[in-house]
MDAnalysis code that builds the backbone (N, CA, C; Angstrom):
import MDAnalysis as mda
import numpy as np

u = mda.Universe.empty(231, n_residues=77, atom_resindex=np.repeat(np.arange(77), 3), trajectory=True)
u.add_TopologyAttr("name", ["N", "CA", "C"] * 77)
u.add_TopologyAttr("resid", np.arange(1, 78))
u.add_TopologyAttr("resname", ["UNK", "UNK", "UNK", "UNK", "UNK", "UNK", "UNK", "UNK", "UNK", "UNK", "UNK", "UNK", "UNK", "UNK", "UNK", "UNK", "UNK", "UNK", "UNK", "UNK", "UNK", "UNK", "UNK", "UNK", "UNK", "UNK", "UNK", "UNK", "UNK", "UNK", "UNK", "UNK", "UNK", "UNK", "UNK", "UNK", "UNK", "UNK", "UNK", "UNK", "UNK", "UNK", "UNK", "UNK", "UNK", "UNK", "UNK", "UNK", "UNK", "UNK", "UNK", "UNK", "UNK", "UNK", "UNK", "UNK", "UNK", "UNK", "UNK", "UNK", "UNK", "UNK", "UNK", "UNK", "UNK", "UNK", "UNK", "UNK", "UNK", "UNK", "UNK", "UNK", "UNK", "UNK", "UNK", "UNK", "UNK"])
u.atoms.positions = np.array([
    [0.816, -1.195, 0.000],
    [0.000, 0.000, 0.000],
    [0.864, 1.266, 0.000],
    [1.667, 1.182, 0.647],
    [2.907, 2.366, 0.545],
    [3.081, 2.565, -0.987],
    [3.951, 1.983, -1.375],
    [4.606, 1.927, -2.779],
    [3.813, 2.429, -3.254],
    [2.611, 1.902, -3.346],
    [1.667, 2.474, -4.622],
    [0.980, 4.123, -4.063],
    [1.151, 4.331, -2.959],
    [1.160, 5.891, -2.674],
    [2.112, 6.516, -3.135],
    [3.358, 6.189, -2.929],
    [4.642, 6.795, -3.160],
    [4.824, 6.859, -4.876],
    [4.679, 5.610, -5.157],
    [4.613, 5.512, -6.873],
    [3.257, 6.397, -7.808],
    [2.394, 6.844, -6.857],
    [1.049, 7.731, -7.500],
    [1.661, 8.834, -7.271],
    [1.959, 9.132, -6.092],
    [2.281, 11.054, -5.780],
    [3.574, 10.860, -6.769],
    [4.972, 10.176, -7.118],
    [5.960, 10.233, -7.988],
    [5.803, 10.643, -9.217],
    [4.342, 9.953, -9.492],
    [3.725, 9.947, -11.062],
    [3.597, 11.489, -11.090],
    [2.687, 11.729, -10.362],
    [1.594, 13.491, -9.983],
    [2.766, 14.319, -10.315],
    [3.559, 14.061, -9.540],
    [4.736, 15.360, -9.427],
    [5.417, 15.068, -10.567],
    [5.694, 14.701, -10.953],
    [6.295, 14.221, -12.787],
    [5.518, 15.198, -13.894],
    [4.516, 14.687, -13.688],
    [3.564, 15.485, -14.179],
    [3.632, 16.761, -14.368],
    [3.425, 16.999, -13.238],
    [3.695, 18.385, -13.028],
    [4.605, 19.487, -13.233],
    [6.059, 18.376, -13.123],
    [7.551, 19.723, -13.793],
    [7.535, 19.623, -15.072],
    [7.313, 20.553, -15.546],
    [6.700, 21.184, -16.974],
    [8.725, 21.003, -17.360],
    [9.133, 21.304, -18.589],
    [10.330, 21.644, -19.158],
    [10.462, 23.195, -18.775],
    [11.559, 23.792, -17.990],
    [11.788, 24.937, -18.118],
    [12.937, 25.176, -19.005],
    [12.974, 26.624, -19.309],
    [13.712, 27.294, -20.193],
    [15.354, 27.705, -19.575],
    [16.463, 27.266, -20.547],
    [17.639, 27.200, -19.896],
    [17.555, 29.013, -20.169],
    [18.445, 29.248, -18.822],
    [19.049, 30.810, -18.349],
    [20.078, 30.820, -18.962],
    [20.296, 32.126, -20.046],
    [21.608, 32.253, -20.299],
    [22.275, 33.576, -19.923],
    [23.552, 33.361, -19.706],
    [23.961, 34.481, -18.965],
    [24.230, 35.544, -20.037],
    [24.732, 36.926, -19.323],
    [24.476, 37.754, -19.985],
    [25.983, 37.819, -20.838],
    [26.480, 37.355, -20.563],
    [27.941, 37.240, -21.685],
    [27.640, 36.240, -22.078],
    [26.884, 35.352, -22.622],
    [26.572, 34.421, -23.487],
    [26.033, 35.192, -24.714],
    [24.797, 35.597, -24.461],
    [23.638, 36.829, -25.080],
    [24.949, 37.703, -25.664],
    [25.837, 38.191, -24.938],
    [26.462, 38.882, -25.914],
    [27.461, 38.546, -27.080],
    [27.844, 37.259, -26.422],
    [29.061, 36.685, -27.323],
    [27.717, 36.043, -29.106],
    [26.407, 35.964, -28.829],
    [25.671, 35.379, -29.709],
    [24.578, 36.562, -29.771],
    [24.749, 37.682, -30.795],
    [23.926, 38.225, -31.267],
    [22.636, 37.274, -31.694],
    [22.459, 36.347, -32.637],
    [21.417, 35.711, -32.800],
    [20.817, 35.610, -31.932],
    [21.445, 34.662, -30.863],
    [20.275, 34.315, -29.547],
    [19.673, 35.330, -28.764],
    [20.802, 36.764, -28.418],
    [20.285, 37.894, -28.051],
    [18.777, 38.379, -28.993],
    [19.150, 38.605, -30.113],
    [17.862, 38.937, -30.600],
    [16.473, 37.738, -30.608],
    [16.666, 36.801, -30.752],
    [15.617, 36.241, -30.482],
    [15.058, 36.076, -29.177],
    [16.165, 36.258, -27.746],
    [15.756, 36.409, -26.420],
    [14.817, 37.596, -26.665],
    [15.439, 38.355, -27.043],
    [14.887, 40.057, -27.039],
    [13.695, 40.224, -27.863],
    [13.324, 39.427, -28.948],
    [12.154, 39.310, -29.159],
    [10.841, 38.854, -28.663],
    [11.287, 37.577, -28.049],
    [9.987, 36.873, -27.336],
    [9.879, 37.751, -26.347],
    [10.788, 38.081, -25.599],
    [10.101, 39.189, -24.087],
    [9.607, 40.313, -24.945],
    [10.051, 40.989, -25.960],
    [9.024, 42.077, -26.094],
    [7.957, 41.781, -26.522],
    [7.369, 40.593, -27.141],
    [6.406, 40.176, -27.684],
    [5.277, 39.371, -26.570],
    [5.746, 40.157, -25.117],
    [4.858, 39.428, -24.322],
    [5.626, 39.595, -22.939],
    [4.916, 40.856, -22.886],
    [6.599, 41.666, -21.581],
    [5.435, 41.739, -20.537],
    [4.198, 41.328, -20.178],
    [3.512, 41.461, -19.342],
    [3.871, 40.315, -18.660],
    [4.007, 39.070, -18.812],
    [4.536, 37.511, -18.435],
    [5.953, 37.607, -18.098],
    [6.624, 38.235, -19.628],
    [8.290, 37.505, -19.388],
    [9.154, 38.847, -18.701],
    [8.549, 40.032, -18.280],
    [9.268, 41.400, -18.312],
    [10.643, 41.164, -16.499],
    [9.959, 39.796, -16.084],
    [10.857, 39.729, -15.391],
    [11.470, 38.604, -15.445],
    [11.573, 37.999, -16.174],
    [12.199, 36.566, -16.168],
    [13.605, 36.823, -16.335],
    [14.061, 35.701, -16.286],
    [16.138, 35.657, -16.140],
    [16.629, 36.053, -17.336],
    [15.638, 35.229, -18.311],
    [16.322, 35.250, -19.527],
    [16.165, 36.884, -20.233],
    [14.880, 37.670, -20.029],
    [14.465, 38.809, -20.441],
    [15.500, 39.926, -19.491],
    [15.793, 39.550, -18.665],
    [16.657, 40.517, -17.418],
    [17.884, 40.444, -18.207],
    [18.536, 38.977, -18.194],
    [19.984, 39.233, -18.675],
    [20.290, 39.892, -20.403],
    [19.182, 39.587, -21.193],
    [18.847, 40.186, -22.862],
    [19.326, 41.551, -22.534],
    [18.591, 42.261, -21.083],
    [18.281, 43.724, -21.224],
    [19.656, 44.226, -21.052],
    [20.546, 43.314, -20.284],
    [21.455, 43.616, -19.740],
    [22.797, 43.745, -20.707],
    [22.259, 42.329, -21.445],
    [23.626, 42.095, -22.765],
    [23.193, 43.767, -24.038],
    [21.739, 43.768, -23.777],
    [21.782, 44.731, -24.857],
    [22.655, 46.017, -24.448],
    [21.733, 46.440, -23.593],
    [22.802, 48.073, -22.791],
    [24.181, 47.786, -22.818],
    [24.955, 46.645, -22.282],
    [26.207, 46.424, -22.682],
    [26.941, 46.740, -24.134],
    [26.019, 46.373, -25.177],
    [26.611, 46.235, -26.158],
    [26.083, 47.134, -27.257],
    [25.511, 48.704, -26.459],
    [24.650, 49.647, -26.865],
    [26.149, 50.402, -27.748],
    [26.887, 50.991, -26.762],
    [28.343, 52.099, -26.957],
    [28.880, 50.832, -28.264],
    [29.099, 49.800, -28.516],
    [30.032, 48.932, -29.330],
    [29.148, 49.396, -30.745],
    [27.968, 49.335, -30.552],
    [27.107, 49.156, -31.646],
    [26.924, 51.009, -32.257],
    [27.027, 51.949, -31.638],
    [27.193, 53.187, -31.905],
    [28.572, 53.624, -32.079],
    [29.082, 53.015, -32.057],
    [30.369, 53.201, -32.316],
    [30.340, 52.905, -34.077],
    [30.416, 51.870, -33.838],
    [30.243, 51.035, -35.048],
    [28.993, 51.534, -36.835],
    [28.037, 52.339, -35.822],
    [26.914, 52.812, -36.762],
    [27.718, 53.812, -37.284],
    [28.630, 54.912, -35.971],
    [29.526, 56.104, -36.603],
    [30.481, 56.228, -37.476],
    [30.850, 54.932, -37.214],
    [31.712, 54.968, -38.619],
    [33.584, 54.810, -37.523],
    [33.353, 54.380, -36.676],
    [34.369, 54.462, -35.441],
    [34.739, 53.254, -35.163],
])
């Protein structure tokens, strides 16, 4: 009778951990423009849900980082 409690609630909670989304750090995001922009897309495309998540925090973070490189670069510098 145990087991099969232990083996039902095992099942339930299985169930239940959904796949979460790997965190990437914010020098990752920067070393990979691609992934930056596609991070940076899905949170703006739904910033009421993701406006605080890890992955939308560290995007914001790689972007401002890599704001001065990229104006530099537009100037002709």
């Amino acid at each position: 009778m145990k087991y099969a409690l232990v083996g039902t609630i095992a099942v339930i909670l299985s169930a239940c951990s959904g796949q979460t989304e790997r965190t990437h750090a914010v020098d990752e995001l920067m070393a990979d423009e691609a992934l930056l922009s596609k991070v940076m897309k899905e949170c703006r495309n739904n910033p009421g849900e993701l406006r605080e998540a890890p992955n939308c925090r560290n995007a914001d973070a790689a972007d401002w980082k890599l704001r001065p490189e990229r104006m530099r670069k537009s100037l002709g510098g």
